[in-house]
Residue, then its C-alpha position, 0 to 999 in steps of 0.5 A: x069643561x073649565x079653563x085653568x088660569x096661570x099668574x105669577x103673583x110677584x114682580x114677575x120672573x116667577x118662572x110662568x112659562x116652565x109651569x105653563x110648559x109642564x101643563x100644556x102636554x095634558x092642554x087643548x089651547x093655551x091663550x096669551x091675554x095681555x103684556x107684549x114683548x117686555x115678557x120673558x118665559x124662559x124653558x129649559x128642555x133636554x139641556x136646551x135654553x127657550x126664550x119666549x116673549x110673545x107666543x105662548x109657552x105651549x107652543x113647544x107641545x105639537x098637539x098644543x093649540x097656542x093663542x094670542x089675545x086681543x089684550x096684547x100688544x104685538x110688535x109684528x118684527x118680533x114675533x115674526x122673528x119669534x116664529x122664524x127661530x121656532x119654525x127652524x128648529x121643527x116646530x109647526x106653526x100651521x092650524x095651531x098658532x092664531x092671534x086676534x085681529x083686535x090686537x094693537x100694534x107696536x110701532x117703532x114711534x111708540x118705541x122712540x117714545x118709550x126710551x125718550x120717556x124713561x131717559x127722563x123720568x126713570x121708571x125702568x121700563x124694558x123700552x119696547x114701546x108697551x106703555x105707549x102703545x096701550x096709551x093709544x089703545x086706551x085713547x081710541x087711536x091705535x093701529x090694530x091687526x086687522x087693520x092692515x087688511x084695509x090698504x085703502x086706509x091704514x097709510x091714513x091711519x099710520x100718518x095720522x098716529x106717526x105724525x102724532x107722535x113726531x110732534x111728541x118726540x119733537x116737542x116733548x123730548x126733543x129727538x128725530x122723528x120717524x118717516x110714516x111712509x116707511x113703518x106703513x111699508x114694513x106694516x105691509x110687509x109683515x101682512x103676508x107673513x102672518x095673514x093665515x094666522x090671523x082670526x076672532x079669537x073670541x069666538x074661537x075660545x068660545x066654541x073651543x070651551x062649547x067643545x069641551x078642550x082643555x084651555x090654559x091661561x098664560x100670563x105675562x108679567x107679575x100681578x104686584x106690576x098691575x096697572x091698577x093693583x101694583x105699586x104704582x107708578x112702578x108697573x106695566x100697563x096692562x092687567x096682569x091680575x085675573x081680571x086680565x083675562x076677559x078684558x084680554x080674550x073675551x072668555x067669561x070669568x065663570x068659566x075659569x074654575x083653576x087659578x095656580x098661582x105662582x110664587x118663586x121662593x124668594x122674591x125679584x124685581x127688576x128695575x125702580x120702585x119699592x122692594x120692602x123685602x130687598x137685600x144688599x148682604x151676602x144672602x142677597x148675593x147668594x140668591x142672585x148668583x145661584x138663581x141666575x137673576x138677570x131678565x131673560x127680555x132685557x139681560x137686566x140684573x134683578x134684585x133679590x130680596x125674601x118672600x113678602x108673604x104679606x103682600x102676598x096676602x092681597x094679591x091671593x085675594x084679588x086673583x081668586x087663587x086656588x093653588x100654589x106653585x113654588x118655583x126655584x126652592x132649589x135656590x135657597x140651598x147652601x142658605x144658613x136663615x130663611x127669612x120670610x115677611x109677615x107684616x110691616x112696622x108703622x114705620x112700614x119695615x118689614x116683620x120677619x119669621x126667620x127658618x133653618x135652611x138646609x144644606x142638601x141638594x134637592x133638585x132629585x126630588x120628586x116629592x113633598x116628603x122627599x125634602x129636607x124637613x126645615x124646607x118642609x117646613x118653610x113650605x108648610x108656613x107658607x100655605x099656613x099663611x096664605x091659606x092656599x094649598x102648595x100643589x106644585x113645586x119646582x127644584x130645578x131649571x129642567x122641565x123634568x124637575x117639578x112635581x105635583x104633590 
């Protein structure tokens, strides 16, 4: 059987783990492949409020089997903080929770790292240590998960990789520095409490798939944040296009036959680089307020500003799209214009198609033609344009509030 992929397809907060969730009751397996802990799915479930960084959306599902990929990097203190809050509230972790023993370990230097650097240079990073974390995976020295079942040679590895990077934090940034000895204890500390989770997580998507289960892919992050196809410098630093997923769990791309991709109404951005789209006027205000617009990892206010159809365009291709999802339509209700970019000018401003927007509350509906027509029409443009199919639209924050149509 074919395995569906899920990626948001702005900068982010698309609304993922909702969609996710809503899928995961009909799915076998639903595998996280890439980004760390700066992600935030956040679900709403009779009238309760989910935040998830690191384990995958499906987990709320008890049939569900939830997957971390080796293209994660994994702070242990968090997800084991993560598992802890689950657990108590009677969600079962046992023979449904597994991570890949290939994945890279977020230090607390590589945390150190991250503030001191984005102290100076600006970027608006979450500083959880992602970017210097994958650093030392692309460079060949980072701690893996499976290391820590070595006790004879990660303190070797932890004070080479630490001391490393105390004379970054002490040359470069000019900040304390950390004691190895102490993250190398915490290391093992956090071995017992996840030593039954661990396992190849290749070679369990694999005979899954051989078996026929429903596998979902989650993704973290928004595909404009790419580190090869978002706008550069201003993104993550891991794959969080549809090449992500082999790269990030070892499953074949010709596997994967579905594609959703997701698009919130409007569009997002949190912290610095460029947001052609962006408002600054009561619209903007509007769409902040009403969507309740702050990062679900970091508490950040994000920037609103109208759908770019036009960078969309692009990240379609790129993904292999085949279907649309629209979330937070309910968002633009109360809004007098729509407006939506099509292009830009030479001098790259935008190029608007404006809409009428509608008045009508629209969380109660249940299907495509139960929609005021100019939101009809406003969805009908987008799939126009894109030339995608809207198969998914969500009205509301509860899990209850999205339809297929």
């Amino acid at each position: 059987m074919s395995a569906t992929l899920i990626l948001g397809l702005q900068w982010g907060d698309e609304g993922k783990g909702k969609i996710v969730d809503a899928l995961s009751k009909d799915a076998d397996i639903v595998c996280r492949f890439q980004g760390g802990h700066n992600a935030g799915h956040t679900l709403k479930v009779n009238n309760e409020k989910r935040v998830l960084h690191l384990i995958p959306s499906g987990i709320l599902h008890p049939k569900t089997v939830c997957i971390i990929g080796n293209g994660v990097v994994l702070s242990l203190s968090s997800l084991l903080k993560e598992i802890a809050n689950l657990q108590e509230s009677g969600i079962e972790f046992a023979d449904r929770f597994f991570i890949s023993k290939n994945c890279s370990l977020i230090l607390d230097s590589h945390v150190a790292i991250d503030l001191a650097r984005d102290k100076q240079e600006g970027i608006g990073t979450t500083g959880r240590g992602i970017g210097p974390a994958y650093e030392d995976k692309v460079a060949r020295r980072s701690i893996r998960l499976g290391d820590l079942f070595e006790p004879s040679t990660l303190p070797l590895k932890v004070d080479k990789l630490v001391n490393y990077h105390n004379t970054v934090l002490q040359e470069v940034y000019k900040v304390n520095q950390l004691n190895p000895e102490s993250i190398t204890k915490e290391l093992l500390q956090q071995k017992d409490l996840l030593e039954p989770f661990v396992t190849d997580v290749t070679e369990l998507l694999k005979e899954s798939h051989i078996q026929g289960k429903r596998i979902i892919f989650e993704g973290a992050q928004g595909s404009m944040l790419d580190i090869d196809h978002g706008s550069y410098p201003y993104v993550t630093s891991s794959s969080t296009t549809a090449g992500g997923v082999v790269a990030g769990s070892g499953f074949g791309a010709q596997h994967i036959s579905r594609t959703i991709g997701i698009i919130k109404a409007y569009c997002t951005r949190v912290g610095s680089g460029p947001f052609p789209t962006e408002l600054f006027d009561a619209a903007g205000d509007h769409l902040a307020k009403v969507g309740n617009e702050f990062g679900s990892t970091t508490g950040r206010k994000r920037r609103c500003g109208w759908l770019d159809l036009k960078a969309l365009e692009q990240i379609v291709f790129t993904n292999s799209v085949t279907e649309l999802c629209i979330t937070k339509l309910d968002v633009l209700t109360g809004l007098e214009t729509l407006e939506v970019c099509v292009g830009y000018s030479n001098d790259n401003q935008p190029i608007y198609k404006s809409f009428a927007g509608w008045q009508e509350n629209i969380e109660s509906c249940k299907a495509f033609s139960d929609l005021p027509k100019t939101a009809q029409e406003y969805l009908s443009f987008i799939e126009e344009f894109l030339g995608i199919p809207i198969k998914m639209i969500s009205v509301g924050p509860e899990r209850e509030s999205t339809f297929s149509d």
